[in-house]
Structure formats: C-alpha cells, structure tokens
C-alpha positions as CSV (number, residue, x, y, z in Angstrom):
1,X,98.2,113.9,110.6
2,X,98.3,110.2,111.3
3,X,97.9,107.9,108.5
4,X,97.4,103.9,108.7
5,X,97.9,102.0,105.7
6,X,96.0,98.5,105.0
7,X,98.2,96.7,101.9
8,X,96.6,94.4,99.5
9,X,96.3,90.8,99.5
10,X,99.4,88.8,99.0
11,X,101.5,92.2,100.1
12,X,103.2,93.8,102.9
13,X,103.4,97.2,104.3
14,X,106.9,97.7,102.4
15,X,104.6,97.9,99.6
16,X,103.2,101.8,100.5
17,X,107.4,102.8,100.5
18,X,106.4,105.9,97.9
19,X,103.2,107.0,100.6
20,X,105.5,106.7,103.4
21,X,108.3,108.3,102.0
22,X,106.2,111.2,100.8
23,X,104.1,111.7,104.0
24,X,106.9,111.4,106.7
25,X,109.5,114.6,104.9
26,X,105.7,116.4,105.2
27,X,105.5,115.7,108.6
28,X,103.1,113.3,109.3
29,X,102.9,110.3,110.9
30,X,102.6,107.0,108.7
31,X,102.1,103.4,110.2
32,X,100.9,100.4,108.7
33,X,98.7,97.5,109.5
34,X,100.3,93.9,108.8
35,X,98.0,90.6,108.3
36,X,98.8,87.3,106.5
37,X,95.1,86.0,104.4
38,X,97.0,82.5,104.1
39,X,97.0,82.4,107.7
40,X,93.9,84.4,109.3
41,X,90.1,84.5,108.4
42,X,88.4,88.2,106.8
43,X,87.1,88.2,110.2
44,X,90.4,87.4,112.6
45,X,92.0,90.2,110.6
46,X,89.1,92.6,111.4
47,X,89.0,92.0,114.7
48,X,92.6,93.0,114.8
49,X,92.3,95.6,113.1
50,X,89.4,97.0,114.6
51,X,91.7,96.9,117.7
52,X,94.5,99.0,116.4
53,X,92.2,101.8,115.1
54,X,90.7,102.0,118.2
55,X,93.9,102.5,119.6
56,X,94.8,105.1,117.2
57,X,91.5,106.7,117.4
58,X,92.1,107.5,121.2
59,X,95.4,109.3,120.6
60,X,93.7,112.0,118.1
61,X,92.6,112.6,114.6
62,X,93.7,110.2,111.7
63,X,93.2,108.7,108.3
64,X,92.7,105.2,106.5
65,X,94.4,104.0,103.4
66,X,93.5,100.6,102.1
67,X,94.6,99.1,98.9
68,X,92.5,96.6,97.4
69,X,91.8,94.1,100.1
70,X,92.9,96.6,102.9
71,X,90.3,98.5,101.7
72,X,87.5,96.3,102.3
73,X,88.9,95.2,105.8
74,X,89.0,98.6,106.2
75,X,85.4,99.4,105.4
76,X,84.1,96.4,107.3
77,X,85.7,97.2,110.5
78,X,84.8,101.2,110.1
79,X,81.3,100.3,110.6
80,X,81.3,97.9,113.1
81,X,83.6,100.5,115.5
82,X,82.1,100.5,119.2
83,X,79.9,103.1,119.5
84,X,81.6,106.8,121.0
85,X,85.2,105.5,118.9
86,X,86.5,108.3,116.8
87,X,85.8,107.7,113.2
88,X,89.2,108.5,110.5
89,X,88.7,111.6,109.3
90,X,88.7,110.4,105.1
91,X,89.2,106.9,104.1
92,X,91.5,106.5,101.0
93,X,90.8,103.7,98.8
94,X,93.3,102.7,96.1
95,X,91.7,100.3,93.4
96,X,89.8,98.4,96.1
97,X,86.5,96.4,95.0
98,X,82.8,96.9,96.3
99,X,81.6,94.1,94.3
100,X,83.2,90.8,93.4
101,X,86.1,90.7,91.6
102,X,85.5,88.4,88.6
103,X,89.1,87.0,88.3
104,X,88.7,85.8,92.2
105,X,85.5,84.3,91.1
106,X,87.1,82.6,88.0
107,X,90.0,81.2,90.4
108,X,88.1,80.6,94.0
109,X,87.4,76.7,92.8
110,X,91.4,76.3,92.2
111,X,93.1,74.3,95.0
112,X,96.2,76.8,94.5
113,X,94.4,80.1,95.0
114,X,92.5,78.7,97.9
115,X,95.6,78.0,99.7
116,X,97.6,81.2,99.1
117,X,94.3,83.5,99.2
118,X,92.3,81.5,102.1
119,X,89.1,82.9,103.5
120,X,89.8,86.3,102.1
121,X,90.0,85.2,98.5
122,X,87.1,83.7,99.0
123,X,85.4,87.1,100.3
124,X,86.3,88.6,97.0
125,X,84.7,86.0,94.6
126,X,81.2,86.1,96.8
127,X,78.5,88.0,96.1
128,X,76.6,87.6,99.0
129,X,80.0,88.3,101.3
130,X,80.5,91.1,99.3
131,X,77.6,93.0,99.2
132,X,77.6,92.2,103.1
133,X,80.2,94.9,103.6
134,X,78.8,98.2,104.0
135,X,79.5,101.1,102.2
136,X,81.8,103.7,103.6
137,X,80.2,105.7,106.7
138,X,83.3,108.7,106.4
139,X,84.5,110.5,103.9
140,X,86.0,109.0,100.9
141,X,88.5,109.2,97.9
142,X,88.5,106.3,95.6
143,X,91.5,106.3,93.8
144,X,90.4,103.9,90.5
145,X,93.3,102.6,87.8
146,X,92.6,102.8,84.3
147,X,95.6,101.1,82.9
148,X,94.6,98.1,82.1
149,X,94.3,96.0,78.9
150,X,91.5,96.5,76.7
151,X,89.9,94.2,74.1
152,X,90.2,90.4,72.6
153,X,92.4,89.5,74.5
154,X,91.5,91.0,77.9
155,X,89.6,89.2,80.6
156,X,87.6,92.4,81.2
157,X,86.7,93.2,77.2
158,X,86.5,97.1,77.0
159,X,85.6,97.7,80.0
160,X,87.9,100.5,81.8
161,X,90.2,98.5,84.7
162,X,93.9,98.2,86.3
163,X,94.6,94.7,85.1
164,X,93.2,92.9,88.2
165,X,89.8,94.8,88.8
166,X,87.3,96.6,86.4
167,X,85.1,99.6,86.7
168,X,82.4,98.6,87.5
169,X,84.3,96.1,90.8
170,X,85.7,99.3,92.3
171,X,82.5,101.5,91.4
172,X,81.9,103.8,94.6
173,X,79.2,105.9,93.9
174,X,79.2,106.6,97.8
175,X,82.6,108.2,97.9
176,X,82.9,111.8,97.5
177,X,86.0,111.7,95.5
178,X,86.7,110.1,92.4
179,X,89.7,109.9,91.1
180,X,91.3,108.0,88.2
181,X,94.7,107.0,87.9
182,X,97.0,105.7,85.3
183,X,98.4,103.0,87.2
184,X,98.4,99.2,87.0
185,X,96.9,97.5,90.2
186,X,100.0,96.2,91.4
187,X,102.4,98.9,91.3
188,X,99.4,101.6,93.2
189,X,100.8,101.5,96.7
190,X,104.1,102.2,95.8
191,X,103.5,104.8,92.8
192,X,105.0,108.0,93.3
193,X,102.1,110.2,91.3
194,X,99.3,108.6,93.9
195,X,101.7,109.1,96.6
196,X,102.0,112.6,95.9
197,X,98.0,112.9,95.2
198,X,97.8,111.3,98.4
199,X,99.7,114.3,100.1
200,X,98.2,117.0,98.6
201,X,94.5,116.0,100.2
202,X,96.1,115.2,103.2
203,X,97.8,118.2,103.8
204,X,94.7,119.6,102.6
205,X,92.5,118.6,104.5
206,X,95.5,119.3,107.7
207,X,95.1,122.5,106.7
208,X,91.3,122.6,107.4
209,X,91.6,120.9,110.6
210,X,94.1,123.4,111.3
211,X,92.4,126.7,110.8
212,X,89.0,125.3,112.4
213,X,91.2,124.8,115.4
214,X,92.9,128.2,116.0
C-alpha cells in the first residue's frame, strides 16, 4: 500500500522517520509531502497538494497521514478533489484539530508567531476558517494524545490534551476510529508505538483489499 504523509506545522517530513521506518521493512511504499507555512498561504499549499494526490491517485490505491496541520490541508484538499479522482482509501489523522486551537488563538496577535506561522497559523486560531474545512468524506482514524498536563498550571485546566491541543480541538465525532494515545504532540510522528498502530491497520486493511481482489 502507498502511504503519503502530511507533517505538522513548523516540521519536515524527517519527522514521520518511525512511520517510514516501520512501513517500508513491511513492504509498502511511504512518501511524504513537503511545504513551508512561513513561505506559502493554507491555500498555495492545497493546491499543491491537491496536485500530488491526484498524481498518486492515478497510479492505484493509497492512504493519507496528516499530523496536526497536515491533517487539515489534508482534509481540505480531500474534498475539493476533481470529480472521477480516486479518493485514499483511510485518512490517518495524528492529533490534528477540527476546531481552533486555543493556544494559536492566544498567540495569532504576536508579531513573532505571525511570521514563523504565516497564513496557516492564522487558519488555526479562526473560527470561521476553521469550521470552513469540511469534515472527512473517507474513512478515518483519529489518533488523539492524552499526555498532556493537567490542572493549575495548564493552559487547558483538566481537560484531556497532548500539550498543544485539547479534546475537545481534535474531537472527530465523524471518524470511524478513535484512538488515544499516550504521546505528547510533538514527539507523534516519530513515536514508535503509533508507528506500529499505524502498521497494523494498514496492513489490515492490505489484507482486505487483498482478499476482495483474488
């Protein structure tokens, strides 16, 4: 199976090393998608990205991965696919918000985060850009960390969350999959115990393909 992984904001794709590692000695094929938010609007990298999943989609079957921010690129371009493209099979999202994240709504004013997070950190402190992305049209497994700091001294109070995003900012009740893991935000891509969760659906859900196949 073909995988493409979306990283997070202010990442790279050397970030998903564990997921790659993982999925290439099972045999499949793992690529990622590159893009720079100091440097392009949310909707110069969609249009890129919409671009290299159609490209994918004409070779065969695949899946999505997006982390965080890939996530929600990944959502937004997934509907707006030209009619008659081949949809991913599953979407994986890894600790990626459906609502505003309140620490980019807290910081979108400073002259600092503007310039290192650009249009997209914008996006993710909006509520009206927000709730413009759809909901996920394929299948989907949200992968949600709950190993954040609790209490007094935690921006998010008691609220469950992964250190940068809360419950309720990642809450999919659209995805057909929940699953919650005991990782901080920024150490998901490259976690071993999601990479291996991560194979064990693929293959999976390989295997289905498989069988319906033959």
């Amino acid at each position: 199976m073909r995988i493409l992984y979306v990283h997070g904001m202010g990442r790279s794709p050397v970030s998903g090393f564990a997921m790659r590692s993982r999925l290439r000695q099972n045999g499949h094929v793992f690529d990622s998608f590159h893009y720079s938010v100091a440097l392009e609007s949310f909707d110069g990298i969609c249009q890129r990205l919409s671009d290299r999943l159609q490209e994918i989609a004409a070779e065969g079957d695949y899946m999505v991965l997006g982390h965080s921010l890939g996530g929600v690129l990944l959502r937004a371009v997934i509907a707006k696919l030209p009619a008659g493209t081949r949809l991913p099979r599953r979407l994986f999202l890894v600790g990626s918000p459906t609502s505003p994240a309140r620490l980019a709504v807290w910081l979108r004013n400073f002259f600092l985060y503007r310039w290192l997070t650009g249009d997209c950190g914008q996006l993710l402190g909006s509520e009206e850009r927000m709730r413009a992305v759809p909901a996920a049209s394929v299948p989907t497994t949200a992968m949600i960390g709950n190993k954040g700091l609790h209490g007094r001294f935690s921006p998010f109070g008691d609220e469950g969350n992964d250190c940068i995003v809360a419950f309720s900012e990642v809450r999919a009740d659209w995805a057909d999959e929940i699953v919650h893991v005991p990782i901080v935000h920024a150490w998901q891509p490259s976690s071993w115990y999601i990479a291996d969760l991560l194979l064990e659906r693929v293959n999976a859900l390989d295997s289905v393909r498989a069988s319906l196949s033959s």
